[in-house]
N, C-alpha and C positions, 0 to 999 in steps of 0.2 A: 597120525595127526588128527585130533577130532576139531569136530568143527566148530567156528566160535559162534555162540549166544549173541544175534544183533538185539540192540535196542531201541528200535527209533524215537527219535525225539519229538516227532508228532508223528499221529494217525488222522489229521486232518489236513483241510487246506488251511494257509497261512491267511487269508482273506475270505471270512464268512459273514455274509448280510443276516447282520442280527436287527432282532425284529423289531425294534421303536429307533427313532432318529431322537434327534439334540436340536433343540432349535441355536444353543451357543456355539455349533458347528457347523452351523450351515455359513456364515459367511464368510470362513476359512476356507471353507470345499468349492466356493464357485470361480468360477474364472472372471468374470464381468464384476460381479457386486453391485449391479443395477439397482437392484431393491435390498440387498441385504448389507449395505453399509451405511452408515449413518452418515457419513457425509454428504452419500447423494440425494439427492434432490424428489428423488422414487424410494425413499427405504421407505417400508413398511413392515411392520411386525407382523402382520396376516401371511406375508408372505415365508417369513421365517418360520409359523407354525405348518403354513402348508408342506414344505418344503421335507420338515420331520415326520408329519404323517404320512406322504410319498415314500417313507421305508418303510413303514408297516405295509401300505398297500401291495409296493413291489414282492414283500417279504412273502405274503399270503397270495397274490398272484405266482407267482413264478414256483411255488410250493415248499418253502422255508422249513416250514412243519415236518413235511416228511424227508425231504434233498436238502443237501448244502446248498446256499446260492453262493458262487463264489466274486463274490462283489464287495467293495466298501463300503459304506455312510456316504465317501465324498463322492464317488459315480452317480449314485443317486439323491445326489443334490442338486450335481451341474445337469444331471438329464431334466431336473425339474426347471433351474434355472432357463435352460435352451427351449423347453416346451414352452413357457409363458412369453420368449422372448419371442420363440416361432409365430403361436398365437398375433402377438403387437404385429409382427411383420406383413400379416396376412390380412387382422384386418385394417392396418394400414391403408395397403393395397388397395383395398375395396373401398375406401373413403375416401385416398385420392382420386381413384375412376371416377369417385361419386362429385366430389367438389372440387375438381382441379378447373374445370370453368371460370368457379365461381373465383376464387383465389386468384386466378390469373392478372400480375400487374402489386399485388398488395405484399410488403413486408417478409422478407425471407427470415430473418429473424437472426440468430447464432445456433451454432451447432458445438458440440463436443463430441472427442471421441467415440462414446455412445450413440450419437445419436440424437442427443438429448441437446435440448434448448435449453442454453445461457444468457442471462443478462449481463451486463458488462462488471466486471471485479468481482463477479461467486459464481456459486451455481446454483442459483436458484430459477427454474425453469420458467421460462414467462418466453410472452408472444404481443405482438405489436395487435395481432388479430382479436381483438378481445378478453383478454385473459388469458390464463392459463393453458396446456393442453388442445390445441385446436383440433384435434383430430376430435377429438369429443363433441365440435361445436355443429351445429347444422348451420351452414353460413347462408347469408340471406341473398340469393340470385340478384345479379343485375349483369347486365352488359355492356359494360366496360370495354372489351376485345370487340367486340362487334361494334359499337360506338366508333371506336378508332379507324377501324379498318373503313364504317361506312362516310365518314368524313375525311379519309385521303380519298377516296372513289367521288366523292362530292364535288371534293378541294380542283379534281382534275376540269369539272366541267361547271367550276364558279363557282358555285352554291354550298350552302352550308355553312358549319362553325370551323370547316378547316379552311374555308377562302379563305384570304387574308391577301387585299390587295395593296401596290402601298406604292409612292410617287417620288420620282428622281429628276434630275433636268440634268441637263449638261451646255457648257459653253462652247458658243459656234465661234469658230476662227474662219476668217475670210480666205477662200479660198480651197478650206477644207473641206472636204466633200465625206470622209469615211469619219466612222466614230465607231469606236467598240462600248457597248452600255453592258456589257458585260464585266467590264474591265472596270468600268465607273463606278456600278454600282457595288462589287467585291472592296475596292479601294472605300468607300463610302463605308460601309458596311465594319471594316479594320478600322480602320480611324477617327470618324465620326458617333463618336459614343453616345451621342443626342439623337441620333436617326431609331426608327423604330426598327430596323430591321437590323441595326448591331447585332457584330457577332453571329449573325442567321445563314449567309449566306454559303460561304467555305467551299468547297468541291461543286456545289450544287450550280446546277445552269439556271439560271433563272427564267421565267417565261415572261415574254413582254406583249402586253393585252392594248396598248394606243401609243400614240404617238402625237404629237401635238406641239404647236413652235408659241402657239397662245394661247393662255389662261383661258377659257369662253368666261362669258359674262352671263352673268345669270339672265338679261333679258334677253341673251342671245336665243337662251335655248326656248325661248315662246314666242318673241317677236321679232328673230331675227336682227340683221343689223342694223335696220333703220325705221323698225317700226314694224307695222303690222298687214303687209300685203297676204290676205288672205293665211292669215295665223290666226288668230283669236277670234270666237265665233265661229256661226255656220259660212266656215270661208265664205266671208265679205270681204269687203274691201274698206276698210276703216280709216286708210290713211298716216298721218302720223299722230303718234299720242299725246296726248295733253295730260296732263294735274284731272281738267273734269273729263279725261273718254269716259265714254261709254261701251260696256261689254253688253255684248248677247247672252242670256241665259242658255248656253247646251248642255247635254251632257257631259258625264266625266270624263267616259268613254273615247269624245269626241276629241278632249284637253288631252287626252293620254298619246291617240294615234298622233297628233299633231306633233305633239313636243317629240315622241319617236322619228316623225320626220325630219322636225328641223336639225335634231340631235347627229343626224344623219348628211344632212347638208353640211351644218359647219365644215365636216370634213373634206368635200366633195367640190361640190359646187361652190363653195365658198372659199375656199383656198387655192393660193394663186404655187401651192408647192406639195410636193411628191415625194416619197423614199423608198428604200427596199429593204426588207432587213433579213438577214444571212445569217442564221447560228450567232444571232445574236450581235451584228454587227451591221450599224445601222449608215445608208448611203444615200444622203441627199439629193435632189431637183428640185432646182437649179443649185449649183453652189454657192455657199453661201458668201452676198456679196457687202460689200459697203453699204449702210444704209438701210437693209433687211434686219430681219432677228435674228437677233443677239445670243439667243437661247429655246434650245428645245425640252419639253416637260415630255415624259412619255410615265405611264404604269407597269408596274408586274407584279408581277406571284411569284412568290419561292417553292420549291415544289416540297409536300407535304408525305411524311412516310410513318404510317400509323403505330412502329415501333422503333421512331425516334420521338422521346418524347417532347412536348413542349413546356414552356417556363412552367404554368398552372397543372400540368399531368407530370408527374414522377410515376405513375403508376408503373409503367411498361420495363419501369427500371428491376421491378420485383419478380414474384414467381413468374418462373417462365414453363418449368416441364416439375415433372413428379417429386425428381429430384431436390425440388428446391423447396417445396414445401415444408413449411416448419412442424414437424411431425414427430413428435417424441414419443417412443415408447411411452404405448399403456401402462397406468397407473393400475397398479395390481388392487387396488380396492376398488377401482373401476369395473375390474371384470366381475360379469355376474356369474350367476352358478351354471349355469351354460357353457361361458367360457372355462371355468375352471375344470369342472367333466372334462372337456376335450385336452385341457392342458394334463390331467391326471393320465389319461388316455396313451396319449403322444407319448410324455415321459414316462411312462410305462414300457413303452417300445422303444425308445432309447436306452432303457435300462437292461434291456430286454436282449438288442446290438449289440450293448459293452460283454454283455455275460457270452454271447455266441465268441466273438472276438477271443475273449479270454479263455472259454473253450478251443475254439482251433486251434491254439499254439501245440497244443500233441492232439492228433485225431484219436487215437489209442494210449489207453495208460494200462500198463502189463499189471497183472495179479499175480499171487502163488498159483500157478498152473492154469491161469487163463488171464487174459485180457478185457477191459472196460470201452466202447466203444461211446467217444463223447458225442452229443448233439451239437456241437457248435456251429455247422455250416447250415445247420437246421435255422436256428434259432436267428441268425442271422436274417436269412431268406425271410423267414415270416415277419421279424422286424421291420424293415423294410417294405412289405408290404404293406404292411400294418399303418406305418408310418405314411405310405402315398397314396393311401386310401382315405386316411382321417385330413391329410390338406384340402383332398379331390372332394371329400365330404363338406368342408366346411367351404371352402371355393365355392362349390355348388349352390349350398343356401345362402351365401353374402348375393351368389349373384342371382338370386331372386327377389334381393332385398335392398337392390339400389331405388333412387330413387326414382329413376323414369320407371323401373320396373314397378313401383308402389305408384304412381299416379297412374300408372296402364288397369294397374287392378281398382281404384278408384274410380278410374272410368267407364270399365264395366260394369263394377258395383253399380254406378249410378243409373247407367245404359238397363241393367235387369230389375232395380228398382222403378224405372218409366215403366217396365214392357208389365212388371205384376201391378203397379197401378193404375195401367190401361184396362187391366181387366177386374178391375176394382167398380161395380157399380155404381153410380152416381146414388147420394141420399134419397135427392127429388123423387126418383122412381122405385123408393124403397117403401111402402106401406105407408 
């Protein structure tokens, strides 16, 4: 029996990286189409030429000319698409570190499955933030967060624009000694649509700051209640007032401590009644009788939480953490020739990946009386390094390049320009 003449049908691999790309194939070969579809919002044609010169580059790195590369067009499309998209990701990253402060409380915007900011009915990417693209914008500092947080800290002990104090009364029943003003002013607050505190109060305990069964009179709080026993003036005794008294000239100083006194009195010495109040549950002395008041007037505050907003602040309703920032993938005509080197780079080593992969599937491929030992676990290993080296690389200089890190070098700057103009001789003593 002799033996039969094989013929093979190739002497090659089925999959050889030939040396020019198609820029008409690249948006077939990617998986995302971020930039290379026309619908989206990011197509660009620079990207599509990039894309095809990424196979020559792989082609002539990896050594095309003298080896087979055994790779497609479309592997080395998506490695280029995922290098530009890694790129956006990273310095993403480094912009929200940079401006998430600032952002804090302002418009999250819409998002789509990319990623990418929507206006409502297309996709045309847009930001409440100024424009287009925010990640691009340098946003202009204010403090906003710290504002809030330092007006509930305020609100706690009166002062500021988060006090807000505001007056209720309620009606005394003879006999009645308990009232809950907690209970009055939530009821108040529901159904009273004309009060200023609608709608405010809800879960919240309210803090009640006076208490009061009569209105004071405004000359109460200077002259007391029947005049002027050593009120007005340098505590004299002036008597009762007329149309023509006559005032002392004192200081302001002197009108201030006074009126803090008498303001103090009314409560005190001048009221013939008492209460106690209990989590907000107020207890009369004496009870009230026939003939007494009818009505007590007391103040509170609602208490104040710097990420609840109020009617005039929406702000706190927006960005809150990284996440929510409206942050679209970079515009590939954005990135400059910086960026692009490292994106050539990257995709390079991902190209780099697929090829080792596609080598390991046989470690050895037999010959007429010997065998071919493939590189693929090789080529892998240094992929990957390759690949957590160039993040580690560029990580590194974004974060020499935030912005506290640029005013720290500003500051020096300025600091080593005093110290050589300190020893800059004055003209005067110059010839």
């Amino acid at each position: 029996m002799s033996i039969p003449t094989l013929t093979p049908a190739s002497n090659s691999s089925k999959s050889i990286l030939p040396a020019t790309g198609s820029e008409g194939d690249v948006n077939k070969s990617v998986p995302y189409k971020v930039y290379s579809d026309t619908s989206s919002g990011l197509y660009d044609t620079t990207f599509l030429s990039g894309a095809a010169n990424q196979v020559t580059y792989v082609y002539r790195k990896l050594g095309g000319d003298v080896l087979d590369i055994e790779l497609n067009v479309a592997s080395v499309y998506a490695s280029y698409e995922e290098a530009v998209l890694e790129y956006s990701y990273i310095l993403n990253i480094h912009q929200a570190n940079n401006t998430l402060a600032s952002y804090l409380g302002h418009s999250t915007a819409s998002f789509d499955d990319n990623g990418q900011l929507k206006s409502t009915g297309d996709t045309t990417l847009s930001s409440s933030l100024d424009g287009k693209h925010v990640s691009l914008k340098y946003p202009k500092f204010d403090f906003g967060y710290a504002r809030r947080a330092s007006e509930a800290a305020g609100a706690e002990v009166g002062v500021g624009r988060g006090s807000v104090e505001y007056s209720a009364s309620v009606d005394l029943d003879t006999g009645t000694q308990d009232y809950d003003l907690q209970a009055a002013v939530l009821s108040a607050s529901i159904s009273q649509s004309g009060s200023l505190f609608f709608g405010k109060v809800g879960k919240k305990k309210i803090i009640v700051n006076q208490v009061f069964y009569k209105t004071p009179q405004s000359m109460w709080r200077f002259f007391g209640y029947y005049g002027g026993l050593n009120v007005v003036g340098n505590l004299h005794n002036y008597g009762q007032f007329s149309d023509n008294s006559s005032f002392e000239i004192i200081p302001a100083w002197q009108n201030k401590l006074q009126s803090m006194a008498f303001e103090d009195a009314i409560y005190t010495r001048m009221s013939h009644f008492s209460f106690e109040l209990k989590n907000n549950k107020l207890r009369l002395f004496p009870k009230p009788y026939s003939g007494g008041p009818t009505r007590i007037w007391f103040k509170f505050s609602i208490p104040t939480d710097p990420f609840i907003g109020a009617g005039d602040d929406e702000s706190i309703d927006g960005i809150n953490n990284m996440n929510t920032l409206p942050f679209a993938n970079l515009p590939y005509r954005s990135i400059n020739a910086i960026g692009k080197q490292w994106i050539r780079r990257f995709a390079l080593s991902l190209s780099k990946e697929i090829l080792g992969q596609i080598r390991s599937k046989f470690a050895t491929i037999p010959i007429p009386g010997e065998s071919v030992t493939l590189n693929g676990s090789a080529l892998i290993s240094e992929a990957r390094e390759e690949q957590s080296a160039l993040r580690e690389e560029l990580k590194t200089t974004l974060a020499e390049m935030t912005y506290v890190k640029l005013a720290e070098s500003d500051s020096a700057l300025m600091e080593s320009t005093k110290k050589i103009q300190e020893s800059i001789p004055l003209t005067v003593f110059v010839g």
